[in-house]
TIPADREN-719931 format. One line per field, with one value per residue: residue number from 0; chain; x negated, y, z of N, C-alpha, C in turn. Coordinates in steps of 0.001 Angstrom, whole numbers, padded with zeros to 6 digits. Each point is the difference from the previous one (the first is absolute). Layout:
! residues N
k <- NUM, ...
c <- A, ...
n_xx <- X, ...
n_yy <- Y, ...
n_zz <- Z, ...
ca_xx <- X, ...
ca_yy <- Y, ...
ca_zz <- Z, ...
c_xx <- X, ...
c_yy <- Y, ...
c_zz <- Z, ...
This chain:
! residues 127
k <- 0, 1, 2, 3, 4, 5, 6, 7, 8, 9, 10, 11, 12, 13, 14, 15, 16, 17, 18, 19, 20, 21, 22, 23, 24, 25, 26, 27, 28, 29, 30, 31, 32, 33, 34, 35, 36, 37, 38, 39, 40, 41, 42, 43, 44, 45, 46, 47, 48, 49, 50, 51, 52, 53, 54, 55, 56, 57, 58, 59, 60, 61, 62, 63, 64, 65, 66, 67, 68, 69, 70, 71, 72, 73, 74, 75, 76, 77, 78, 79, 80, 81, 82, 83, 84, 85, 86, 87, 88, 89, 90, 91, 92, 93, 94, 95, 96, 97, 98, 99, 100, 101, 102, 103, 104, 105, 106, 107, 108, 109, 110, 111, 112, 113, 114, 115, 116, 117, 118, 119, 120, 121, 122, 123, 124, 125, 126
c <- A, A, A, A, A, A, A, A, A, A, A, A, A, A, A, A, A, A, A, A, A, A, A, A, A, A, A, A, A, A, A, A, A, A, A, A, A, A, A, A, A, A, A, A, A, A, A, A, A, A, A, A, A, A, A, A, A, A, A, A, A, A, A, A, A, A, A, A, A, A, A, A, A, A, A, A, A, A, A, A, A, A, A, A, A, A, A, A, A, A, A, A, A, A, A, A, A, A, A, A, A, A, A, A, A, A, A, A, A, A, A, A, A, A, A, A, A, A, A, A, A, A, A, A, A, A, A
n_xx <- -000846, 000403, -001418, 000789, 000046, -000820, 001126, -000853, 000616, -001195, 000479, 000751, -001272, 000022, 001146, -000496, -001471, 000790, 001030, -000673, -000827, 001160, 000650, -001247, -000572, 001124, -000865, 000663, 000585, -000801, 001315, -000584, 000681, -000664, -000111, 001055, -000290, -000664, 001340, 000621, -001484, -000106, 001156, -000097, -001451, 000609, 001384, -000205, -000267, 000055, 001002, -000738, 000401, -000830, 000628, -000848, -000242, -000679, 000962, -000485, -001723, 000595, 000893, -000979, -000585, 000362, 000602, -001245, -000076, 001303, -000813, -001001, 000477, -001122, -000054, 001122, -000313, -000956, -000123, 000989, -001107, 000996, -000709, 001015, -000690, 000919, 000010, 000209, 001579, -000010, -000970, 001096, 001093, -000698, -000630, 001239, 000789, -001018, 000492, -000946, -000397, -000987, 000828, -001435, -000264, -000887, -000116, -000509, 000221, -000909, 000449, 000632, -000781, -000880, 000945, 000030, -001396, -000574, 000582, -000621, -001682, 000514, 000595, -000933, -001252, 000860, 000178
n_yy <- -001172, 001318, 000714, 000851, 000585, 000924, 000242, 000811, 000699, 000738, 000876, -000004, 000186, 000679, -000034, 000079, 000437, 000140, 000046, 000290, 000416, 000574, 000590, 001368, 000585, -000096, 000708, 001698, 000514, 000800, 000692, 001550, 001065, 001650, -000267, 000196, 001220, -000964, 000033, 000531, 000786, 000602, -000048, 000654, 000314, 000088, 000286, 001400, -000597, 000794, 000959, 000771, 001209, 001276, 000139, 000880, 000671, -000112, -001068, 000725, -000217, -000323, 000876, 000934, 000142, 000123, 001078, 000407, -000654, 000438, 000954, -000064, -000733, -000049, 000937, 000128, -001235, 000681, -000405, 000693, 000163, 001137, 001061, 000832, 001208, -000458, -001349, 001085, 000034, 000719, 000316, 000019, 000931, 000657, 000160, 000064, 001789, 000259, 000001, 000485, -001019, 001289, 001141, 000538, 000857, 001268, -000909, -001174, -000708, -000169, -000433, 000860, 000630, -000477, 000305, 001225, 000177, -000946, 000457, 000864, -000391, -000267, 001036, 000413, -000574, 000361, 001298
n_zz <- 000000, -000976, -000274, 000788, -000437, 001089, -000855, 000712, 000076, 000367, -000530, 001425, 000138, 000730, -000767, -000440, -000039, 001052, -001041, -000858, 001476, 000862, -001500, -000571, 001195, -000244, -000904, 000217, -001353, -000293, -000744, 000137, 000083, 000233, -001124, -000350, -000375, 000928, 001132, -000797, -000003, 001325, -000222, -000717, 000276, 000935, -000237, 000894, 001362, 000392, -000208, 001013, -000177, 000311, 000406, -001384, 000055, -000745, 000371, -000534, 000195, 001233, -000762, -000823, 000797, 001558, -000921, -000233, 001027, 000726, -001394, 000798, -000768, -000100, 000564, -000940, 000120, 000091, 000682, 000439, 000357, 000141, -000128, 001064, -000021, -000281, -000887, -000467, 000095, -000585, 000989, 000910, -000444, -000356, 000921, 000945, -000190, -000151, 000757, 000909, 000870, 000307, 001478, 000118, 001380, -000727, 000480, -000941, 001243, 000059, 001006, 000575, -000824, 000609, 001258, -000426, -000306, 001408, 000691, -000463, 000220, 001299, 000042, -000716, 000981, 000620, -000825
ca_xx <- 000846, -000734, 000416, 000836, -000459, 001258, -000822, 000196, -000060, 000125, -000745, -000881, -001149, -000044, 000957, -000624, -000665, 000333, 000915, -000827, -000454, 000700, 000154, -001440, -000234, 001025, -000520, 000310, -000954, 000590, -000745, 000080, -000082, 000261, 001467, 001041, -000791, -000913, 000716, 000996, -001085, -000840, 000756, -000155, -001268, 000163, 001131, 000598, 000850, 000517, -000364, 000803, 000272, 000377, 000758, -000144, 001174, 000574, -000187, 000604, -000376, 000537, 001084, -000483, -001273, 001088, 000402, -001130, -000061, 001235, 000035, -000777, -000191, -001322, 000344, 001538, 000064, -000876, 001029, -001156, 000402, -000507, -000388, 000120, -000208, 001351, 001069, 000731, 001150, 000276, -001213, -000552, 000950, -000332, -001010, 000806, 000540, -001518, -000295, -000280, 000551, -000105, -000839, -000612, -000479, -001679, -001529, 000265, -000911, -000627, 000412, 001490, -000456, -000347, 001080, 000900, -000782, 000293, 001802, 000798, -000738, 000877, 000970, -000303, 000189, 001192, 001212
ca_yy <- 001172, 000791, 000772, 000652, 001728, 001232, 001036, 001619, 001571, 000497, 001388, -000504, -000676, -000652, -000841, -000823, -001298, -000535, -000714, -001308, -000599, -001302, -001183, -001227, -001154, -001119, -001182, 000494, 000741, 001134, 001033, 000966, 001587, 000778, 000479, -001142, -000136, -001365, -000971, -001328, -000131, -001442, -001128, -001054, -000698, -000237, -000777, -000351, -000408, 001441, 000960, 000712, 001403, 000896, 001376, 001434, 001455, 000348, -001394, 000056, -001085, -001469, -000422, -000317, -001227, -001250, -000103, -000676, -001181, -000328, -000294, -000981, -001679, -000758, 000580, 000081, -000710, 000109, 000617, 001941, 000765, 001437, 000324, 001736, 000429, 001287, -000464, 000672, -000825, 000236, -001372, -001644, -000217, 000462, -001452, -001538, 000212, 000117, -001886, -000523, -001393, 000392, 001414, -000070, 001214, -000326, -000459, -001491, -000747, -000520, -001364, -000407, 000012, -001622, -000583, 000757, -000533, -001512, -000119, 000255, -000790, -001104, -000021, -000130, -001629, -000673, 000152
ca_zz <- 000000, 000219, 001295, -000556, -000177, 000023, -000043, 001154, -000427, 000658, 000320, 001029, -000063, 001269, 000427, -001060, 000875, 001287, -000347, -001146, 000600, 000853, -000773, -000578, 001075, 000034, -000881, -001085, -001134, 000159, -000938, -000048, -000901, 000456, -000971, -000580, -001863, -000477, 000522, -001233, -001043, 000584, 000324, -001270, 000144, 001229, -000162, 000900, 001054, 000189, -000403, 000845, -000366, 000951, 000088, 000734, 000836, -001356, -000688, -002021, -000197, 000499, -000594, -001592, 000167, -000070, -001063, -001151, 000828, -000457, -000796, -000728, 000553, 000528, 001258, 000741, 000775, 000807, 001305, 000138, 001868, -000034, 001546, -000064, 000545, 000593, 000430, -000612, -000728, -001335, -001150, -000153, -000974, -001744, -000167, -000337, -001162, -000701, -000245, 000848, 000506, 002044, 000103, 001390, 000548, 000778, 000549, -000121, 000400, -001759, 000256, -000303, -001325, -000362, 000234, -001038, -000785, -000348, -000071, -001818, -001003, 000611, -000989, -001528, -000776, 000517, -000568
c_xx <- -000897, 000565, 000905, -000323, 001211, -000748, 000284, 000526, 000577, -001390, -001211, -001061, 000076, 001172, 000001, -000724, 000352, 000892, -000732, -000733, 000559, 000621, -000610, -000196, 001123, 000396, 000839, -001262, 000406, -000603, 000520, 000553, 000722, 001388, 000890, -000453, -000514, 000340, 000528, -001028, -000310, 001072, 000322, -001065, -000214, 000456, 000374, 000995, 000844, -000736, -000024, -000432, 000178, 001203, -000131, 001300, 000460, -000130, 000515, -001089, 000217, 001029, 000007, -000395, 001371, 001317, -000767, -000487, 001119, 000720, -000786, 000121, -000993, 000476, 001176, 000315, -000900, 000661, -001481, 000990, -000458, -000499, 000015, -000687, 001004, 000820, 001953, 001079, -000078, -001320, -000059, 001526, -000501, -001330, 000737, 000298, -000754, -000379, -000885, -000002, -000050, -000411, -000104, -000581, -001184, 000410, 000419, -001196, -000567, 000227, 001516, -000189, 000219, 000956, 001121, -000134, 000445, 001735, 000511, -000383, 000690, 001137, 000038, 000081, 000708, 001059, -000301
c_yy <- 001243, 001234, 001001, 001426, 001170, 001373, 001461, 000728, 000997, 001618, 000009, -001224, -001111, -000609, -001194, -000583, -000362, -001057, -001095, -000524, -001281, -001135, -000906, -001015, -000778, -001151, 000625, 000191, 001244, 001128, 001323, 000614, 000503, 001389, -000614, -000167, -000808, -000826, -001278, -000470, -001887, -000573, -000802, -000432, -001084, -001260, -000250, -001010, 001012, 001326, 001149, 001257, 000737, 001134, 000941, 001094, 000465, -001066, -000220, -000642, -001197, -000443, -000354, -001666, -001312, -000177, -000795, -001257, -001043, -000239, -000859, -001510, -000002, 000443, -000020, -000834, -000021, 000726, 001136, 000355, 001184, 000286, 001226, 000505, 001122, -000733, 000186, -001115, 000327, -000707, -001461, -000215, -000330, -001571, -001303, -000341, -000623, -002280, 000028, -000825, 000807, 001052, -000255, 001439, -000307, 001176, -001296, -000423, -001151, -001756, 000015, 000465, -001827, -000639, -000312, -000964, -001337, -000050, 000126, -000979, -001372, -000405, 000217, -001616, -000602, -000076, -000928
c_zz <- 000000, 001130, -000228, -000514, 000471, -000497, 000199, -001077, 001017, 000313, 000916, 000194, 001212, 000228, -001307, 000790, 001170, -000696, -000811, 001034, 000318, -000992, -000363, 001437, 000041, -001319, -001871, -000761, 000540, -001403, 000523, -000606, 000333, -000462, -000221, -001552, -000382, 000234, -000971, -000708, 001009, 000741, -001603, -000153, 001048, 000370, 001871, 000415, 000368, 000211, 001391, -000158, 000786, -000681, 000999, 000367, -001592, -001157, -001536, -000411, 000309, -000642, -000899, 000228, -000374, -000958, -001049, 000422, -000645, -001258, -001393, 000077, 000546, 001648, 000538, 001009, 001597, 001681, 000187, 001819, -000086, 001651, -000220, 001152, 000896, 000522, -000364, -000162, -001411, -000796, 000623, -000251, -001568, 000298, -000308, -000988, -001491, -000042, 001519, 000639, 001272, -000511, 001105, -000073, 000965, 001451, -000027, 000440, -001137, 000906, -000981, -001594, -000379, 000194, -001070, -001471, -000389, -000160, -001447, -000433, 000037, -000770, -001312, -000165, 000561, -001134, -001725
């Protein structure tokens, strides 16, 4: 079995590596990037396990992103967990809205990240 790949997008550096940390040590791939612009580029290279996305305070790149996700075969299928920094109803309305499988709000302890993690992945090869 191979290993699985998630892959970040996410602005913030440091929440990038605290997060690829604890996956990679739990036995993920882990790929980067820091824009959503390169995002659909390396989940079609990729071929993520899943996808998890920050949402910023002004989230029209996150949307683009997960619209273009959603519409591509190679990706449509791929479960994507947004993470807001606000927290906001109306974006983790428009995230559900958007195909999301989870909105989650930072400060995410990067355990319950993994938690999160194995549960979808759980249910991908379950279904």
């Amino acid at each position: 079995m191979s290993t699985p790949t998630i892959l970040l997008v996410d602005a913030h550096e440091d929440s990038r590596f605290i997060y690829a940390a604890v996956l990679s040590h739990h036995g993920f791939g882990v790929v980067e990037c820091a824009c959503c612009t390169h995002a659909v580029e390396l989940a079609r290279e990729h071929r993520p396990a899943l996808i998890v996305v920050a949402v910023a305070l002004s989230p029209a790149p996150a949307w683009t992103l997960l619209r273009a996700l959603k519409q591509h075969a190679e990706t449509a299928e791929i479960p994507v967990v947004a993470v807001s920094t606000t927290g906001l109803a109306e974006h983790r309305a428009r995230a559900l809205e958007l195909g999301c499988a989870d909105f989650l709000v930072k400060p995410l302890p990067p355990l319950e990240l993994l938690g999160i993690t194995r549960r979808l992945l759980q249910r991908e090869q379950s279904a």
